[in-house]
C-alpha positions, 0 to 999 in steps of 0.5 A: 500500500505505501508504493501504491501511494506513493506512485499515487503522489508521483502522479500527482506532484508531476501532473500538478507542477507549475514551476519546474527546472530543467538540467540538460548534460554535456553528453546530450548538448554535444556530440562526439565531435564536440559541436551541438548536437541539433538531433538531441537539442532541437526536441528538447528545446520544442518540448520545453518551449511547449510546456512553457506555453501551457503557462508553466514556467521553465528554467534551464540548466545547461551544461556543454559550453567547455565542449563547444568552445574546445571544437571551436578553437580546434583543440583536442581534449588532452589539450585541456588539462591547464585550467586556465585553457578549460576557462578560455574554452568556456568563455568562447563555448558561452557565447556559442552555446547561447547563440544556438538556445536563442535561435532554436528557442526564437524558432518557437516564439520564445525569447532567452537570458543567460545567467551566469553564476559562481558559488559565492550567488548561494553562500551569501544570503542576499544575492540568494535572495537576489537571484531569486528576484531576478529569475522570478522577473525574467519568468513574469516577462515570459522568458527562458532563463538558461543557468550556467556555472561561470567558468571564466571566473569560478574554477570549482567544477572544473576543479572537482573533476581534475581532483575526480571528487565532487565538490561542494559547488561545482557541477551543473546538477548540483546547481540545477537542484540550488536552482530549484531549492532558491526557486521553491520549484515543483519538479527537478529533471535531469536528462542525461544519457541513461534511462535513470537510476539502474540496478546493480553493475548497470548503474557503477558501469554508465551504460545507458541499461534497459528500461527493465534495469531502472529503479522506476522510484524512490522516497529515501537516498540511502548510504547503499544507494549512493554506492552503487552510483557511477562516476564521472561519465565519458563527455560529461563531469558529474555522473549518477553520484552528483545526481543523487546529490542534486535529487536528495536537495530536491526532496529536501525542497518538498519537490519531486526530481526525476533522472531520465534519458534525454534522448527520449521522444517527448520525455519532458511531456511524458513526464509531466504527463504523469508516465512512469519513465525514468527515476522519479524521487518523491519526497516524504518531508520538506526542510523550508526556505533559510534552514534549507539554505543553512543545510545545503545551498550555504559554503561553510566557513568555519567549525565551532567545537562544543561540549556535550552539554551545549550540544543536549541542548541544541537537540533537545532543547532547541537552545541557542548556542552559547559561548559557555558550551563552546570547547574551541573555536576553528577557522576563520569566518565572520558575522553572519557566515555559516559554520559547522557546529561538532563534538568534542569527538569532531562529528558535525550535528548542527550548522548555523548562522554565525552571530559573530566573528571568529575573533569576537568568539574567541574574545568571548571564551577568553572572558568566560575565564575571568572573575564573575561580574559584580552580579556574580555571573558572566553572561555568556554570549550568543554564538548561532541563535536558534533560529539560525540553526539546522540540526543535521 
């Protein structure tokens, strides 16, 4: 009864979504050559433009400017391994890239912006918010917004997949699930190369697997599920790992995301239409607006060391956290950054708003080892409100 119901809920949540973001890989945007593969691209444009027209609203995220901008300039990958060239290749790959969404889209009566983001667009509060203003307006003007991470200025994904582990900010389906999370979108879909998340061997070794190899649906993201993820695909930088990341955020936003093949006819009616095609992940609970960005969207700055004492009262008694709790406090960061709250034994329960600087923190700690006041006490002072606080 519960898979009933919850195949019941996927239904509805699809059927229903109004507002949904739309991940396309390097793997379908590019062919074997390098250049835009129109064959892949053309009908997703067209179904995208279709449902943007049945007054839903539609943000894309598209990966594929590194590739564009390599076959442009006439280099071959093993020329890429210098970062500085991986930038260039996606500064000429942008314009490119942006050059074909405007002519196919302007083809459906549908008019385009670019945005452009870097880490720092989701770990500081207020151009969060101001991203989401933006976005919030291109899509009252009727406009496709097309999300790319700014590689001519940022190196975190390029650096993730150099390094071949993931990063905190830095693959485009991470960014496509911050998208969703700052947009409170209802639906999150991932096209890539394969039919969804497959059973077994199929899944570790990236082939694109039979329809009978697809888990068809999920409510949990489990420790084993995330081993049986694969890496990085061939053309592309993130994998099925960095797509289970992305669908976990999803359903901690209360939305539903689904993984499937981009090469499939119709797929984005299809799956709006409520079919059961690809991997679809249904959320059981909903972590809201700031909290969520506490927990997922926000780069953490420093770790703050508590006793067990402070931390009882954090969990249990939903306390602020106070600078006589804390055992040590390291790394630097400033008033209002977000920091990692751990035991004594180095295990992170909590993270928070900061309500103060690292320096006035330890300034703090210092005078809790002095003489008590002439009321006989030290006040003792606030480190993260409890508002400002995401057990994890």
């Amino acid at each position: 009864m519960a898979d009933q119901n919850l195949e019941v809920e996927r239904k509805r949540r699809l059927r229903s979504a109004r507002r949904l973001v739309v991940k396309v890989g390097t793997s379908t945007v590019t062919g074997a050559d390098g250049d835009l593969c129109a064959e892949r691209v053309e009908p997703i444009v067209r179904s995208i433009a279709a449902i943007a027209q049945s007054r839903r609203q539609v943000v894309l995220v598209s990966s594929g400017a590194v590739g564009l901008g390599r076959a442009w300039l006439g280099l071959h990958t093993s020329r890429l391994g210098d970062m500085v060239t991986k930038q260039a290749c996606a500064a000429v790959g942008q314009s490119l890239l942006m050059d074909a969404y405007k002519r196919l889209f302007a083809g459906c009566g549908l008019k385009v912006a670019q945005v452009l983001l870097t880490e720092e667009d989701f770990t500081v509060w207020r151009r969060y918010s101001n991203l989401r203003h933006t976005i919030e307006k291109l899509l009252q003007f009727g406009v496709i917004p097309i999300i790319n991470e700014n590689d001519t200025v940022s190196t975190a994904e390029l650096t993730a997949i150099d390094h071949g582990k993931r990063a905190g900010f830095g693959d485009n389906d991470r960014l496509a699930a911050l998208v969703m999370s700052g947009l409170e979108a209802d639906a999150l879909v991932l096209l890539t190369n394969v039919a969804g998340f497959l059973r077994g061997t199929a899944a570790a070794g990236g082939g694109s697997g039979a329809d009978a190899d697809v888990i068809p649906l999920l409510s949990e993201i489990t420790p084993e599920l995330k081993a049986l993820a694969a890496g990085p695909s061939g053309g592309g930088r993130g994998g099925m790992t960095t797509k289970l990341d992305a669908a976990e955020l999803a359903m901690h936003c209360g939305g539903v995301a689904v993984i499937a093949n981009g090469q499939t006819p119709r797929i984005l009616e299809r799956i709006l239409d409520g079919e059961k095609i690809g991997t679809a992940f249904v959320p059981s609970k909903r972590m809201r607006g700031k909290r969520r960005w506490i927990a997922f969207a926000a780069n953490v700055q420093g770790r703050i060391v508590v006793d067990s004492g402070a931390r009882r009262a954090l969990e249990q008694a939903k306390a602020s956290l106070l600078a006589s709790g804390v055992v040590r406090i390291e790394s630097h960061f400033a008033a209002r950054d977000v920091v990692s709250i751990v035991d004594a034994a180095g295990k992170e329960f909590a993270r928070g708003i900061a309500a103060c600087s690292s320096h006035e923190a330890e300034t703090s700690l210092d005078d809790q080892k002095t003489p008590r006041n002439a009321a006989g006490r030290n006040a003792s002072r606030v480190m993260v409100r409890r508002d400002n606080i995401v057990l994890l």
